[in-house]
C-alpha positions as CSV (number, residue, x, y, z in Angstrom):
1,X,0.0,0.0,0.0
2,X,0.9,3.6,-0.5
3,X,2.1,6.0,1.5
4,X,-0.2,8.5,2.3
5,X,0.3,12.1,0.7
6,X,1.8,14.6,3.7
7,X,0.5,18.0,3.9
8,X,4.1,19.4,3.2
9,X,4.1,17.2,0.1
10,X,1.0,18.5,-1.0
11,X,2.1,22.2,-0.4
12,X,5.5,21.6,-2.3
13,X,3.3,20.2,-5.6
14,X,1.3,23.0,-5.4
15,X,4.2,25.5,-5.3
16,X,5.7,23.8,-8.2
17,X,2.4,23.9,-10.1
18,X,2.0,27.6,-9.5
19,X,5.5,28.8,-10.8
20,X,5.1,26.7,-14.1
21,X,1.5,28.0,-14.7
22,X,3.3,31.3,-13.9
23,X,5.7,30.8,-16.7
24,X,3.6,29.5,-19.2
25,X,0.7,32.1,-18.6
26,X,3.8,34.5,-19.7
27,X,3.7,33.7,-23.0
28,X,0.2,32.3,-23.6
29,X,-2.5,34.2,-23.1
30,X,-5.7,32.0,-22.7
31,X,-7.7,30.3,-20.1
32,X,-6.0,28.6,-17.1
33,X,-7.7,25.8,-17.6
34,X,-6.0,24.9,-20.9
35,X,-2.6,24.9,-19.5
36,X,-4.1,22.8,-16.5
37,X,-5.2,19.9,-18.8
38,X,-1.6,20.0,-20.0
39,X,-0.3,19.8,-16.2
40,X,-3.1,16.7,-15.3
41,X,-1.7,15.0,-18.7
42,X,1.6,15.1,-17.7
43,X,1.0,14.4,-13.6
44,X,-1.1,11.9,-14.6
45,X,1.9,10.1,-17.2
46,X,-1.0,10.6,-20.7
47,X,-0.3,12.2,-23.5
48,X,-2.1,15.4,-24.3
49,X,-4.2,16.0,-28.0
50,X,-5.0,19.8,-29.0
51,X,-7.5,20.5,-31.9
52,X,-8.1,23.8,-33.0
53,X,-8.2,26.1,-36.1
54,X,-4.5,27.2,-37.3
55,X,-3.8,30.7,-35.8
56,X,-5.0,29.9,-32.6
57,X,-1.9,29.6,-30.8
58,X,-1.9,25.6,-30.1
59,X,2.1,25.2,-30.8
60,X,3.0,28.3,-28.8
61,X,1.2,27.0,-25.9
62,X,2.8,23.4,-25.9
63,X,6.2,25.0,-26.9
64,X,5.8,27.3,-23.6
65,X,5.0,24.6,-21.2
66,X,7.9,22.3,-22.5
67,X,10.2,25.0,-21.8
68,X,9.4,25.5,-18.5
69,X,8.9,21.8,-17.9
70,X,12.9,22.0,-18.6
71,X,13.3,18.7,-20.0
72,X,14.1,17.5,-23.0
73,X,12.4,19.0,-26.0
74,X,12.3,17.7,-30.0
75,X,9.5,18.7,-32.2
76,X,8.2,16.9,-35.4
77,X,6.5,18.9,-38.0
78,X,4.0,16.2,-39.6
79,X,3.5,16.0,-43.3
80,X,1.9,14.0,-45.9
81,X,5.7,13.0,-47.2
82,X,6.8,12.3,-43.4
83,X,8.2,8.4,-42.8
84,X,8.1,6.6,-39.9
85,X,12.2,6.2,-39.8
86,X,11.8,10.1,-39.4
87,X,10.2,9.7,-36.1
88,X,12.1,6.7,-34.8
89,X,15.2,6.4,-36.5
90,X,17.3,4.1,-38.3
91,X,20.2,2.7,-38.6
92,X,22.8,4.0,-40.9
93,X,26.2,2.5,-42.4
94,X,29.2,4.4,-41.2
95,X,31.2,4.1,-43.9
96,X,34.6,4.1,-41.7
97,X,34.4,0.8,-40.4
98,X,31.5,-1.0,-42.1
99,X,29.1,-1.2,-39.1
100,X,26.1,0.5,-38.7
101,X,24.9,2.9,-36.2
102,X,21.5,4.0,-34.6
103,X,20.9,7.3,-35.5
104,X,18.4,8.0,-33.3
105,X,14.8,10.0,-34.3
106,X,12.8,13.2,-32.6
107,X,11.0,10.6,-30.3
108,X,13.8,10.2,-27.8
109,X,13.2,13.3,-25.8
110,X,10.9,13.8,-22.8
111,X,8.7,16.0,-24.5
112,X,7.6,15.2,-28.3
113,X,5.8,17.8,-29.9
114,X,4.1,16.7,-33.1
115,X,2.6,19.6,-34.6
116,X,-0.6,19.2,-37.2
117,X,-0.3,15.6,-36.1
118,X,-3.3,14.6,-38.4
119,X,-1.3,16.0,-41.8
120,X,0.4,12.5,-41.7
121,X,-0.7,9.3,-43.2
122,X,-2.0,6.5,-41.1
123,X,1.6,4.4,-41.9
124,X,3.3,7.4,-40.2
125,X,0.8,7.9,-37.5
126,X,1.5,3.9,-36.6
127,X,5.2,4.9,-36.2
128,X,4.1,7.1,-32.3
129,X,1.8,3.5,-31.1
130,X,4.2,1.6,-29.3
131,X,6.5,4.8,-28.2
132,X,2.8,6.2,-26.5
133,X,1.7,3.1,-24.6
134,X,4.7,1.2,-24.0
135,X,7.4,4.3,-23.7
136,X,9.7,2.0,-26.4
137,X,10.3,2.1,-30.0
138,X,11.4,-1.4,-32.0
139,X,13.8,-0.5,-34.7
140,X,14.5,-3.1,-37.2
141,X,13.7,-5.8,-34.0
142,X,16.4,-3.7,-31.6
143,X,14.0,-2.4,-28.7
144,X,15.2,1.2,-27.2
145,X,13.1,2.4,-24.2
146,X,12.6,6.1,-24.0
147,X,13.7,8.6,-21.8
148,X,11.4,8.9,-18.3
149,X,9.3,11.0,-18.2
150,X,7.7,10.7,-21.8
151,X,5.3,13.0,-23.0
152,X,3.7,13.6,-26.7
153,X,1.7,16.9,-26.7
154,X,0.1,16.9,-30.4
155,X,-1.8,19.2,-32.7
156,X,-4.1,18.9,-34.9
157,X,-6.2,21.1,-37.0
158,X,-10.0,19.8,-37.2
159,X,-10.3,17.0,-40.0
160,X,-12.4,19.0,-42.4
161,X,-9.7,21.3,-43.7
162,X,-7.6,20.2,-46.3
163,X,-4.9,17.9,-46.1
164,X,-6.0,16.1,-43.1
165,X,-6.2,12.6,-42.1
166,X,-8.2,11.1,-40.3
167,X,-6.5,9.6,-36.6
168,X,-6.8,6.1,-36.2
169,X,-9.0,4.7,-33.3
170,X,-6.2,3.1,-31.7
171,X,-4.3,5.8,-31.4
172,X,-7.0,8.5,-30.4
173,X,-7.2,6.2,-27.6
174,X,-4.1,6.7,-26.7
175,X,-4.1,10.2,-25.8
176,X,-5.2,10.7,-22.2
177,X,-6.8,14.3,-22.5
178,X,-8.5,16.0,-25.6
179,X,-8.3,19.5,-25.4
180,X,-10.1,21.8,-27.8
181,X,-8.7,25.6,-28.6
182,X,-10.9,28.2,-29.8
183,X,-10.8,31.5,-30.9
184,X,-9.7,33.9,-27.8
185,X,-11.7,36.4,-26.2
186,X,-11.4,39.9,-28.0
187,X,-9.7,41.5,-24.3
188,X,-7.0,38.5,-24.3
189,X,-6.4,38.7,-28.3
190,X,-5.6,42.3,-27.4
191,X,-3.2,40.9,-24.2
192,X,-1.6,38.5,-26.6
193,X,-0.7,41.5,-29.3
194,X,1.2,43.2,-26.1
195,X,2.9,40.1,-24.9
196,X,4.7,39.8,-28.6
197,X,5.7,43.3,-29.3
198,X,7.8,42.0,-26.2
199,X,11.0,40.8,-28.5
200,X,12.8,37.9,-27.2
201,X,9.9,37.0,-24.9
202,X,10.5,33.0,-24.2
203,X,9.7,30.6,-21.5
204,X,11.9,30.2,-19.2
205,X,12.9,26.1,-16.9
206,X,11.1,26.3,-13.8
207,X,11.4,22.6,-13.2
208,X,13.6,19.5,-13.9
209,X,12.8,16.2,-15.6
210,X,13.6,14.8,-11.9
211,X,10.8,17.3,-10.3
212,X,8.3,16.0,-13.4
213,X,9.3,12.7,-12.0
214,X,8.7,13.2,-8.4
215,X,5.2,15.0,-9.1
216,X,4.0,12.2,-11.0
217,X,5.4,9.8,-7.9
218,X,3.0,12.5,-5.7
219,X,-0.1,11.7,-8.1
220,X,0.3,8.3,-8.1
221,X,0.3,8.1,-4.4
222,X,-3.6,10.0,-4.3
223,X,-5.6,8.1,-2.3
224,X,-8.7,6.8,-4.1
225,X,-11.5,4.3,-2.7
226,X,-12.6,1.7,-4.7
227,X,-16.3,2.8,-4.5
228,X,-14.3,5.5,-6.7
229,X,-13.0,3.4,-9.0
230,X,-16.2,1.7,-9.4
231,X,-18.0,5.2,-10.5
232,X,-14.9,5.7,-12.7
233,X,-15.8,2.4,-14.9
234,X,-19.1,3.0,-14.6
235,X,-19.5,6.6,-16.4
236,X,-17.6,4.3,-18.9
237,X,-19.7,1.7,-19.3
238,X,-22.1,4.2,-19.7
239,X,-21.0,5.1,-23.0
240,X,-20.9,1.8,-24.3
241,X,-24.7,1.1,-24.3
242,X,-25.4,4.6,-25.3
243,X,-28.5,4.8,-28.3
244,X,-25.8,7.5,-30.1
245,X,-22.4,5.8,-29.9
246,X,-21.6,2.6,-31.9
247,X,-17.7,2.3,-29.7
248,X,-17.9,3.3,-26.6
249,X,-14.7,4.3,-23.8
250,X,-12.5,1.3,-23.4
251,X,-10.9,0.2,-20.3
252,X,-8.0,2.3,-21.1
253,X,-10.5,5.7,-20.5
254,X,-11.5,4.0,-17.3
255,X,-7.9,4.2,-16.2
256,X,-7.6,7.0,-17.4
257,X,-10.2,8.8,-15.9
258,X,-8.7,7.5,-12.3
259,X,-4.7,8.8,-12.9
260,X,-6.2,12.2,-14.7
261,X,-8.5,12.5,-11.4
262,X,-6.2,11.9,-8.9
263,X,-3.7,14.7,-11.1
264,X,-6.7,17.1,-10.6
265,X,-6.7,16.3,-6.8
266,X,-3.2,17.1,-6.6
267,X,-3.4,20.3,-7.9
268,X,-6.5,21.2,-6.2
269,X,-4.1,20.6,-3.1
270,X,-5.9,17.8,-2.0
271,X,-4.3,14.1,-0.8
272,X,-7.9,11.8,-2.3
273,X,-9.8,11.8,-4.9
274,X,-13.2,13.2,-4.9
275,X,-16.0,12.7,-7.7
276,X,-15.7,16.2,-8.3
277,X,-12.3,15.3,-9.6
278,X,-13.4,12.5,-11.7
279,X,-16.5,14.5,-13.1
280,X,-14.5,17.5,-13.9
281,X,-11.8,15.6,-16.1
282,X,-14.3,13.3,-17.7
283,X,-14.7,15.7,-20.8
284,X,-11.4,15.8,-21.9
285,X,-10.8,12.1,-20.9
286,X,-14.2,10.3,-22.7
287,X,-14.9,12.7,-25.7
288,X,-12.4,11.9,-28.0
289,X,-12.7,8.4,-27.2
290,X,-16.7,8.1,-28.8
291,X,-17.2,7.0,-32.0
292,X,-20.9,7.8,-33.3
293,X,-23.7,6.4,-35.1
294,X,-23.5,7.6,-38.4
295,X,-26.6,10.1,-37.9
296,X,-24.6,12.1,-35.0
297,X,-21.7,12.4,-36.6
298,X,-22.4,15.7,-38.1
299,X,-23.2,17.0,-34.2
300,X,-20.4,19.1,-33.1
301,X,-22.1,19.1,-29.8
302,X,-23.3,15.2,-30.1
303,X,-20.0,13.6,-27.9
304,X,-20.4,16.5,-25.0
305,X,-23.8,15.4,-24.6
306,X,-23.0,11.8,-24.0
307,X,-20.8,12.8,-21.7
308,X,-22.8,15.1,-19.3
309,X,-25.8,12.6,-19.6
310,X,-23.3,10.2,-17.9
311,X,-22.4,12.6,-15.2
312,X,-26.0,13.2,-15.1
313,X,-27.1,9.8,-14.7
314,X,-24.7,7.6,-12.8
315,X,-24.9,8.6,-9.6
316,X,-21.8,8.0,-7.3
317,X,-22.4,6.3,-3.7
318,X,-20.0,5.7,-1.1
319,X,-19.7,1.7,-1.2
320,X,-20.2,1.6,-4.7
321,X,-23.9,1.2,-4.9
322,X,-25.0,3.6,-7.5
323,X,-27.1,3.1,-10.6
């Protein structure tokens, strides 16, 4: 069994916490709670998935809070000419001795930025699978684990424009956290045109790859009940038997939904996991997850509603005896 989270523990997160949404609220100018769904994705050891319309600052936000994360850092620009060997590596012949070498790929870094993700084929997109669940690549039947902590923060520009893809299923699934950017309000467009006449203005580390370590040791020590866990897979199962959704959430969401929780805890200063803490990262941890009947497909708003109706419906009972 875990050791209980102290209070002094608690307090240090938090402090943490604060100075990197400090840093990162220096150079983008938005709601906290976007950067926070980047913070729970990263406590919480998920990968984080950003959609919005190009412009709206979605790679200057994830470039900002890898900076300040101060770990490593490689970004991949995605394109419809991009290989998987781009992203992994491969091995080359050095011509000196006749033996070949690993040159390694962008995906050995702590942080992997792949921008406009979904401008990549689904041969490429296959490439990021085993690096985002099992923190390992396989290269030409060598296996090379990746550096600890491993996060992939992607973009992606809603399918409809042009020269977009379609992500796989499999892979959607992998992301811990969708989180959707939209146009800013008029008074923080106007913030943002003051914060870059600033020249030079750039993140600056306010934390290690050792401190991202030891917060996600902190998260993972939350204390959660089981009747918790039990509400957790049941506003999954909801979604399976739902009249609107032909793939429900998987076991992975119910997982997920638990670690993103318990990261929400934490940075609400608190040692346990509530189902306030569960309800309020349920959004960003089912939505993406839903495929649709073919009818709903068309309703932007169609997945959200699925959602609340399950926080609506299931009702949450110390012992696990809800509906």
């Amino acid at each position: 069994m875990k050791e209980p989270l102290q209070a002094e523990e608690i307090q240090r997160a938090v402090d943490r916490v604060s100075q990197l949404r400090a840093q990162v609220g220096r150079i983008y100018i938005g709601e906290r709670g976007t950067s926070d769904l980047l913070l729970i994705a990263m406590l919480a050891r998920g990968h984080c998935l950003l959609e919005g319309v190009p412009g709206v600052a979605k790679t200057t936000l994830v470039k900002a809070f890898s900076k300040s994360l101060g770990c490593t850092v490689r970004r991949i620009q995605f394109t419809p000419d991009l290989l998987p060997a781009d992203i992994t590596g491969t091995y080359v012949l050095n011509p000196k001795d006749s033996t070949f070498a690993l040159r390694s790929g962008p995906i050995f870094a702590n942080v992997v930025l792949a921008d406009e993700i979904n401008r990549a084929p689904a041969k490429t997109q296959s490439a990021l699978l085993e690096a985002m669940q099992e923190r390992q690549v396989t290269i030409e039947g060598d296996r090379y684990e990746l550096p600890n902590p491993f996060l992939v923060l992607a973009t992606q520009n809603p399918i409809d424009l042009e020269g977009t893809y379609p992500l796989p299923e499999s892979q959607i699934d992998r992301f811990l956290v969708h989180l959707r950017i939209g146009y800013p309000s008029l008074q923080a467009e106007v913030s943002m045109l003051k914060t870059h006449a600033v020249a030079g203005e750039e993140a600056q580390a306010v934390m290690s790859a050792n401190d991202a370590l030891q917060l996600q040791e902190l998260t993972d020590r939350v204390h959660a009940e089981e009747d918790l866990m039990d509400y957790a897979v049941r506003l999954a199962a909801f979604t399976r038997s739902h009249a609107r959704v032909t793939l429900g959430a998987s076991p992975r969401a119910s997982l997920g939904l638990l670690r993103a929780g318990k990261a929400h805890a934490l940075l609400s200063a608190r040692g346990y996991l509530t189902p306030d803490d569960i309800q309020a990262v349920a959004p960003a941890v089912l939505e993406h997850r839903l495929i649709l009947v073919p009818e709903s497909e068309d309703d932007a708003h169609a997945r959200s509603a699925v959602v609340a109706e399950a926080i609506a419906k299931v009702n949450y009972q110390r012992g696990g005896k809800g509906r």
